[in-house]
C-alpha positions as CSV (number, residue, x, y, z in Angstrom):
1,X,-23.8,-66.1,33.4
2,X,-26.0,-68.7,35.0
3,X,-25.1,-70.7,38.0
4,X,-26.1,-73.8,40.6
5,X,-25.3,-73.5,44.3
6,X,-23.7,-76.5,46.2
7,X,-27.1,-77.1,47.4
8,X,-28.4,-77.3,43.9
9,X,-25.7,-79.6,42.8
10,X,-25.7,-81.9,45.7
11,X,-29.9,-82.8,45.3
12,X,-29.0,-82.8,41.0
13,X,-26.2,-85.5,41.9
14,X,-28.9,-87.2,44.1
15,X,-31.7,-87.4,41.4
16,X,-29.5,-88.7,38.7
17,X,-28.2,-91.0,40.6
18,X,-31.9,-92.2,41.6
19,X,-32.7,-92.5,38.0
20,X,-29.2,-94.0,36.7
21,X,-28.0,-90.8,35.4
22,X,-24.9,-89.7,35.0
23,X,-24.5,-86.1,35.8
24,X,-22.4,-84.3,32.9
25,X,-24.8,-81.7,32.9
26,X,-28.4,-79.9,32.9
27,X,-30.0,-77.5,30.6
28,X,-31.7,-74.5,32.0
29,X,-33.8,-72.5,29.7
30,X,-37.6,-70.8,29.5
31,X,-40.4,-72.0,27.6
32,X,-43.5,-69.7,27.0
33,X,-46.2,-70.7,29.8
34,X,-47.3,-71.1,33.4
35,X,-49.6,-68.6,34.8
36,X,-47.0,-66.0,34.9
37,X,-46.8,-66.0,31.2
38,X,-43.5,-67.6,31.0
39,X,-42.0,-71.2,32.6
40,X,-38.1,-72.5,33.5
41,X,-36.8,-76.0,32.1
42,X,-34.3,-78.0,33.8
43,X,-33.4,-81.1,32.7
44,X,-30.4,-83.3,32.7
45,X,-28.5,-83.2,29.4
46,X,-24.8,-84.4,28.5
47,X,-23.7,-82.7,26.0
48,X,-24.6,-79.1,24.6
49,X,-27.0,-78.1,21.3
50,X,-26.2,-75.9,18.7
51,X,-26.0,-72.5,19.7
52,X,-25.5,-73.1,23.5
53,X,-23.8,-71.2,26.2
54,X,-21.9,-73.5,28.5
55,X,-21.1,-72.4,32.0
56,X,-19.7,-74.0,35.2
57,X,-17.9,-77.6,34.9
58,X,-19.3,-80.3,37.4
59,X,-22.1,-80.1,35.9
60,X,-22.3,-77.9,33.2
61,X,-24.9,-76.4,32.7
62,X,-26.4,-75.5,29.1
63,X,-28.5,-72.5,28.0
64,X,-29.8,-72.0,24.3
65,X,-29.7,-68.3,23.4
66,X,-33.4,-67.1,23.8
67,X,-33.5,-68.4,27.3
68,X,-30.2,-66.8,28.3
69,X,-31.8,-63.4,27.6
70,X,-34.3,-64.4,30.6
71,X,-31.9,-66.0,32.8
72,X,-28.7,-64.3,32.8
73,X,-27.3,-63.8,36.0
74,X,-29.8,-66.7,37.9
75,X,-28.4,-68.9,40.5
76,X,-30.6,-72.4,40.4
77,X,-30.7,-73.2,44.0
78,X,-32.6,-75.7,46.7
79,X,-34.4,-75.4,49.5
80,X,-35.3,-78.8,51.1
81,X,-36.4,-79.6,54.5
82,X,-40.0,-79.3,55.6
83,X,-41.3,-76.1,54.0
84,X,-39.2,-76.4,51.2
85,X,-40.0,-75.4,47.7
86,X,-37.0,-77.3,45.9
87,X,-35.5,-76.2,42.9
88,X,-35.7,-72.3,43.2
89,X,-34.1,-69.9,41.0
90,X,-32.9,-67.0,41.6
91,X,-34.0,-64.5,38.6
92,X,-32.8,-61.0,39.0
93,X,-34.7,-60.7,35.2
94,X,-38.1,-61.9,36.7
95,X,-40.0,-58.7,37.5
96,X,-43.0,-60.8,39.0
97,X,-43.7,-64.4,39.4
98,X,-46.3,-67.2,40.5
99,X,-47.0,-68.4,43.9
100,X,-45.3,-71.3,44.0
101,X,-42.2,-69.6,41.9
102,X,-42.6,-72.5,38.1
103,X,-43.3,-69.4,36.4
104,X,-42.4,-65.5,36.2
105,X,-43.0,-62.4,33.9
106,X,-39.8,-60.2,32.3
């Protein structure tokens, strides 16, 4: 299972709004890169791709089956204010990751 905290939703619902998106939902998946060795995606997406999982409901969020190996059981959160980072998530898979948290090694 993946999941978004309220913090997470509330700045996605922000953002898309900003842009003139409506916010179905937002894939979250991992890409090869970053200095880690691997990178996370997010992205707002409305409906899901062949192959998906789908959890939650406002939004959903979508996760193709290679990433969910990496990410199952991550909550994407926020932290804003002044020391913020932003998006963060929470990987219990990531066994190290960068600095400034883009990236992470399984």
């Amino acid at each position: 299972m993946v999941s978004i905290s309220e913090s997470a939703v509330r700045r996605l619902t922000e953002v898309a709004s900003e842009n003139g998106v409506e916010l179905v939902g937002v894939r979250v998946g991992v890409t090869g890169g970053g200095c880690s060795g691997l990178s996370y995606v997010l992205d707002f997406e409305s409906e899901p791709r062949l192959g998906d999982r789908i959890f939650g409901e406002n939004p959903k969020i979508f996760v193709d089956r290679k990433s969910l190996v990496f990410l199952s059981g991550t909550t994407l959160d926020f932290e804003g204010g002044l020391n913020g980072k932003g998006f963060v998530f929470q990987n219990p898979n990531a066994k190290s990751s960068c600095g400034c948290g883009s990236s992470f090694s399984a």
